[in-house]
N, C-alpha and C positions, 0 to 999 in steps of 0.2 A: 504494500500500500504506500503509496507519496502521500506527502506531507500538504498537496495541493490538493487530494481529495478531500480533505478532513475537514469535517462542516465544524462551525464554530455553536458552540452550545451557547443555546437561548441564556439571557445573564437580566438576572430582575434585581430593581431595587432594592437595599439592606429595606429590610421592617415589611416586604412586601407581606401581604394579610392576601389569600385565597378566600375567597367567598365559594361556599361551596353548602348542599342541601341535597341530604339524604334522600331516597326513594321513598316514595308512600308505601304502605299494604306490602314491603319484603324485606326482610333484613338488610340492613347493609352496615357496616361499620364505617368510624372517620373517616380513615384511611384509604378504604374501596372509593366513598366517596368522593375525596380531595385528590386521588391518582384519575380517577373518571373526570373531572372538572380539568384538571392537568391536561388532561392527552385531547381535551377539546382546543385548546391551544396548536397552532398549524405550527410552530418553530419546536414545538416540546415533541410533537409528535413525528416530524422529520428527524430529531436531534434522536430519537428511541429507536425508531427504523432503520436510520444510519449503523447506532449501537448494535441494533440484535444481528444485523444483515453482516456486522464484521465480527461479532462473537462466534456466529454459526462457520463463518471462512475459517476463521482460526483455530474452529474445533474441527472441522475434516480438514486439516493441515494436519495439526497435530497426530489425528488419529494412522494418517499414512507413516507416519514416520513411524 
């Protein structure tokens, strides 16, 4: 991988506060809710995509060797 493919992760304000709101009528925890409200963000959710698409290369890299 070059150093020019490598997207630059989304960078929020110190003290930034996530507004986020649980599901009616199913469980859901903080957590599930505030990662859900995150990935509705278009930089967060390219910046995750970018991550997992180069974790996955680098585990069948690995695994050949």
């Amino acid at each position: 991988m070059k150093f020019k493919d490598l997207l630059k992760s989304p960078v929020f304000p110190s003290g930034h506060r996530w507004s986020f709101a649980k599901r009616k009528k199913v469980y859901e925890s903080d957590v599930t809710a505030l990662v859900r409200t995150m990935l509705q963000d278009e930089s967060i959710r390219a910046d995750q995509r970018f991550a997992w698409e180069r974790w996955r290369a680098e585990d069948r890299i690995a695994k050949k060797a």
